[in-house]
C-alpha positions as CSV (number, residue, x, y, z in Angstrom):
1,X,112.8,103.8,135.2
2,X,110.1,101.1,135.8
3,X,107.8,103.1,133.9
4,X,110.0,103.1,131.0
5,X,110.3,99.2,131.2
6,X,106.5,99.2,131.2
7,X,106.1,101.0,128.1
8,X,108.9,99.2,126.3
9,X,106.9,96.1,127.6
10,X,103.3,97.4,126.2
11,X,104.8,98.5,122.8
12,X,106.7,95.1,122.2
13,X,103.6,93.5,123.0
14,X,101.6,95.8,120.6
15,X,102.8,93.9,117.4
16,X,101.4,90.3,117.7
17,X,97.7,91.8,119.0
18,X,98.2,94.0,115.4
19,X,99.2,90.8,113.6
20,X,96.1,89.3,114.8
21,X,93.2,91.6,113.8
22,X,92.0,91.0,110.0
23,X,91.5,94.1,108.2
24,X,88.5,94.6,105.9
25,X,88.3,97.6,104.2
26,X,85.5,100.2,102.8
27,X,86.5,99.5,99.1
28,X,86.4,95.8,99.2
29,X,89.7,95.1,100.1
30,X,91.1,92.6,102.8
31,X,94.1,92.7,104.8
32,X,95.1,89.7,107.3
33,X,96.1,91.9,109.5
34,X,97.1,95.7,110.3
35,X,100.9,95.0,110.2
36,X,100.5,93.7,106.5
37,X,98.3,96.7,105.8
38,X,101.4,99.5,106.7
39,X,104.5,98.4,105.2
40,X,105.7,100.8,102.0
41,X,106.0,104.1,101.3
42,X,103.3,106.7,101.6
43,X,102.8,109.9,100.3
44,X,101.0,113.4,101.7
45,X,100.3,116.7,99.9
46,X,99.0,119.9,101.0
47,X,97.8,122.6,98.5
48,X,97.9,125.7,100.8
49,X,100.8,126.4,101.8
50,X,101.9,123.9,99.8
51,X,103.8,121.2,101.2
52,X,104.9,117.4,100.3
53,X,106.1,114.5,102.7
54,X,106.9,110.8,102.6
55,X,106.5,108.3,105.3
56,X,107.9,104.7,104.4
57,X,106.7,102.2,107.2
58,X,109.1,98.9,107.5
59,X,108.0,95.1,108.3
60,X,110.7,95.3,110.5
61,X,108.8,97.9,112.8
62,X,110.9,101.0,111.0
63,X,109.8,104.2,110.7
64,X,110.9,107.2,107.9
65,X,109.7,110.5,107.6
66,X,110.6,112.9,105.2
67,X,108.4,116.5,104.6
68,X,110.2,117.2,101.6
69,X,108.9,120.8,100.9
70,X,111.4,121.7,104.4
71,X,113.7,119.0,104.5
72,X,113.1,117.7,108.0
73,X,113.5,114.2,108.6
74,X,112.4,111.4,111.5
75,X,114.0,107.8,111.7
76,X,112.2,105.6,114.6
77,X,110.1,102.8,115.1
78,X,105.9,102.2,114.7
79,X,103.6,99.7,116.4
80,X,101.2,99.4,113.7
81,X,97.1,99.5,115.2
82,X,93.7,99.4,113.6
83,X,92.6,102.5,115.0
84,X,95.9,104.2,115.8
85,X,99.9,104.0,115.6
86,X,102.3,104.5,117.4
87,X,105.6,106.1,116.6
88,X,108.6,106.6,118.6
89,X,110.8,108.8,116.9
90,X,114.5,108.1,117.9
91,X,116.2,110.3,115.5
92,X,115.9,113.8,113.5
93,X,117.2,116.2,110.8
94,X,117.0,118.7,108.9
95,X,118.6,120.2,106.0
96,X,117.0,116.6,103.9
97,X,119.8,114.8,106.5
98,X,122.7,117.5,106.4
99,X,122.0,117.7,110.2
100,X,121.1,115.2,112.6
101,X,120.7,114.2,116.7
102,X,119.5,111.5,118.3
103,X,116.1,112.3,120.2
104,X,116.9,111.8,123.9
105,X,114.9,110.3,125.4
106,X,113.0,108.9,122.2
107,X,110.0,110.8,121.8
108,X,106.5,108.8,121.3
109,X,103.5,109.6,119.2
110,X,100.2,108.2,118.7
111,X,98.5,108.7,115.4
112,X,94.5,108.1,114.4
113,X,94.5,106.0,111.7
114,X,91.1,105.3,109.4
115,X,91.9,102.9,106.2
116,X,90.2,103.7,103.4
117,X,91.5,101.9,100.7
118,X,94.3,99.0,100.0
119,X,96.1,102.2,99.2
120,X,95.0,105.3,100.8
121,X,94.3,106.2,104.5
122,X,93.7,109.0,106.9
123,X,95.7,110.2,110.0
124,X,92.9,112.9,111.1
125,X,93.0,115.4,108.4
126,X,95.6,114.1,106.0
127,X,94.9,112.0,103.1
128,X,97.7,109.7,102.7
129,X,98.5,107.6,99.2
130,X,100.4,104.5,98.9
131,X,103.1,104.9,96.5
132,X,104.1,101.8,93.8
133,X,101.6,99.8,95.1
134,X,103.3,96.5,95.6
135,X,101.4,95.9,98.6
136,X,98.3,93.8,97.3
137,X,95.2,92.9,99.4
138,X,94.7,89.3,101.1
139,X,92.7,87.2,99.1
């Protein structure tokens, strides 16, 4: 139990260092801080076997998932890093949402995370694209 409350502790904690850290990235771009950088919807593709998913990361800390090539889906929360995030994943489905349970206890995953671009960046192998790009660079 007192482990639990640590990590609830670290990962509330998490955000403000994120909001401090000012992003400059390889093509130019500038971000004031890694939780500006995250927020929208971002897409993945994999030729071989072929395979499509979605992630949409909140400014409220939420987190979607959707690999729509097998319909599974994860709802959670993300502590948004330079170098990493985390996400815990507090519910699933599959079936695109015909089926769904809560994750008990929440399960919690850390990402790598390179930025590349205002709208593309790379969790290890994947390439991931910003969709509609409303999100615009700091000036």
């Amino acid at each position: 139990m007192r482990a639990c409350s640590i990590l609830v502790a670290a990962l509330v904690a998490l955000p403000g260092v994120a909001h401090a850290q000012t992003m400059a990235l390889p093509d130019g771009s500038r971000f004031a801080s890694p939780a500006d950088y995250y927020p929208g919807t971002w897409k993945w593709e994999r030729p071989q076997p072929r395979q499509t998913a979605v992630t949409r990361f909140g400014r409220d800390g939420s987190f979607f998932f959707h690999n729509l090539t097998n319909g599974l889906q994860h709802f959670g929360r993300y502590v948004p890093g330079a170098r990493s995030f985390t996400v815990t994943f507090e519910r699933s489905c599959a079936d695109h949402g015909a089926r769904c349970q809560s994750v008990e206890p929440p399960r919690v995953r850390d990402y790598p995370f390179e930025p590349v671009g205002a709208d593309l960046f790379k969790a290890g192998d994947e390439r991931w694209e910003r969709q509609k790009s409303n999100q615009r660079p700091s000036s």
